[in-house]
C-alpha positions as CSV (number, residue, x, y, z in Angstrom):
1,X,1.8,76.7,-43.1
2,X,4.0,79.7,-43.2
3,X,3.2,83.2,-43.0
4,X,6.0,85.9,-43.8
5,X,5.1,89.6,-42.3
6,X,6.5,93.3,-42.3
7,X,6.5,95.7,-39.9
8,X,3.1,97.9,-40.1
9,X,4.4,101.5,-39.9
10,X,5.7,102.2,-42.9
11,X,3.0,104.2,-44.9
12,X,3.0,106.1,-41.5
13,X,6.4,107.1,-41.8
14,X,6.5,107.9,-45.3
15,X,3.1,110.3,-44.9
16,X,5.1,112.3,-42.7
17,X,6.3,114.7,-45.1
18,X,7.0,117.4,-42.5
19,X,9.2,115.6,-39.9
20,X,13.0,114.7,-40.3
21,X,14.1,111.2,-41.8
22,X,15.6,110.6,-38.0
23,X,12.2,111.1,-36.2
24,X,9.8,109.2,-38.7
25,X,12.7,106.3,-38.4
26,X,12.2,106.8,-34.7
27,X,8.4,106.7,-34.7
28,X,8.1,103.9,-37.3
29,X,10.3,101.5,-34.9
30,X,8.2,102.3,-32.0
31,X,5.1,101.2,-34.0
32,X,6.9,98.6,-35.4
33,X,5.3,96.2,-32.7
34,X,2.6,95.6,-35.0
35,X,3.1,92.9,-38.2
36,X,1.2,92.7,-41.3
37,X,0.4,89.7,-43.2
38,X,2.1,89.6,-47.0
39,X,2.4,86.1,-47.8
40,X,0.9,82.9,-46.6
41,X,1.4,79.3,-47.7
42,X,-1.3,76.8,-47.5
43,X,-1.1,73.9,-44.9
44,X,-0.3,70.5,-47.0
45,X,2.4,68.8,-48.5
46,X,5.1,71.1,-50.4
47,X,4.8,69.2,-53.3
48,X,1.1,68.8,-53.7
49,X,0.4,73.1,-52.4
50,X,2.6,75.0,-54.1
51,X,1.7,78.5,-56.0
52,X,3.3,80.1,-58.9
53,X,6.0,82.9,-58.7
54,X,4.7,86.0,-59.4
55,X,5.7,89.8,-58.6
56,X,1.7,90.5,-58.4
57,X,-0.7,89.8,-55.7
58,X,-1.8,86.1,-56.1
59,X,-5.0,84.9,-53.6
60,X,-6.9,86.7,-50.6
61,X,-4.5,88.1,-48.3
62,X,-7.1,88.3,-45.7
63,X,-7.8,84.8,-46.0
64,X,-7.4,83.0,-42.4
65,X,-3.7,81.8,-42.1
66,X,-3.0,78.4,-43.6
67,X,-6.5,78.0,-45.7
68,X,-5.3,78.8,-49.1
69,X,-1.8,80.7,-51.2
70,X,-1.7,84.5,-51.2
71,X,0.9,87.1,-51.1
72,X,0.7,90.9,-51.7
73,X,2.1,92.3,-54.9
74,X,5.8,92.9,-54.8
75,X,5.3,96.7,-55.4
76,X,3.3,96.6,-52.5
77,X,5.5,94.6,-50.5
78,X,8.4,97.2,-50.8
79,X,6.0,99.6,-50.2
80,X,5.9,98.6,-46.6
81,X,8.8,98.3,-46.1
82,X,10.4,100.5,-42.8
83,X,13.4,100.9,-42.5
84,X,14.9,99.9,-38.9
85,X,18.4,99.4,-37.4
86,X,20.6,100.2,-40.9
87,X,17.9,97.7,-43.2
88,X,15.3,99.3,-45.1
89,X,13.5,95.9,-45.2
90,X,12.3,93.8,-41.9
91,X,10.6,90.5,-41.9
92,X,9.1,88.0,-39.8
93,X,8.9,84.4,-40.8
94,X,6.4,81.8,-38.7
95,X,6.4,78.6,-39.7
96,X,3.8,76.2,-37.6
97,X,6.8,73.7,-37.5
98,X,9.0,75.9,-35.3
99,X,7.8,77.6,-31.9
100,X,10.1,80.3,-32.8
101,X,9.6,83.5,-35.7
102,X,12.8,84.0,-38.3
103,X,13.2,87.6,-39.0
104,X,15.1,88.6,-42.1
105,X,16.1,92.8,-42.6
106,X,17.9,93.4,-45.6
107,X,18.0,96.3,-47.4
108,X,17.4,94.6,-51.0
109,X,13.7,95.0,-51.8
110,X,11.4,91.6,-52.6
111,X,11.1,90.0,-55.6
112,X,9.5,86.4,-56.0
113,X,10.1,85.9,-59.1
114,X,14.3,86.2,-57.6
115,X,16.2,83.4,-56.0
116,X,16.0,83.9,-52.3
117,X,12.9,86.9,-53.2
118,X,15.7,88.7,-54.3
119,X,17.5,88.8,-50.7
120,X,21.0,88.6,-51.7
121,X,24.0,87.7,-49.5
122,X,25.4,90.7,-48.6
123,X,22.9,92.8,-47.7
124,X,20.4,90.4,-45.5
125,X,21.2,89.0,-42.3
126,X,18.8,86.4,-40.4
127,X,17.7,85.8,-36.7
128,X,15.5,82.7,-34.9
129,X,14.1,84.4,-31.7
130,X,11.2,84.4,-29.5
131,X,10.7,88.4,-30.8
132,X,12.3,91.0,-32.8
133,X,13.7,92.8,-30.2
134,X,15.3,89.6,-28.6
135,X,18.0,88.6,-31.6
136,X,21.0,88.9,-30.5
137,X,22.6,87.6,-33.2
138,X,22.2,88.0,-36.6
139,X,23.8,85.9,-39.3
140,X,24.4,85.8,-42.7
């Protein structure tokens, strides 16, 4: 089972029309505490469970974690997004094979039809921590 997340805030911040870039940045990161679900792999074998590539939404995202495939759209994915320390783009990767989360920022938006969802090299870095706010170091 895995389950890859993205910060919640982000249709907040974007609604707020009449405040400065800087403050809905500011107000998205301090509701960034909160994750939501965009893609979920069903427990089993890799080889036997796998799900097509697709940039729309595949399954029932509201599905309980590790019963069956689903994934938002991509449009909807990058929709999400919020921007937060120089990345427009903020994930969280659980995996029930590790205790810890992997959170990936980038500022490249997702595509799973991509190699590596369209995360490229340059722009991404990665982090294997406890919580968001306890990576210390990020690496390509």
């Amino acid at each position: 089972m895995a389950v890859l997340s993205t910060t919640a805030a982000a249709v907040h911040a974007r609604q707020r029309t009449n405040t400065s870039r800087m403050e809905a940045e500011a107000e998205a990161m301090a509701e960034a505490s909160e994750w939501v679900k965009i893609y979920q792999i069903q427990d089993g074998s890799r080889g036997s469970y796998s799900f097509p590539l697709t940039t729309g939404a595949y399954g029932n995202i509201s599905a309980s974690i590790g019963s069956s495939h689903a994934k938002l759209s991509d449009s909807e994915i990058n929709s999400r997004a919020v921007a937060r320390d120089g990345y427009s783009h903020v994930y969280q990767i659980k995996s029930s094979d590790c205790s810890s989360y992997l959170y990936v920022r980038s500022n490249d938006n997702y595509v799973d039809t991509s190699a590596s969802f369209g995360l490229t090299y340059a722009n991404t870095r990665v982090c294997l921590a406890s919580s968001y706010e306890s990576c210390s170091t990020w690496a390509y």
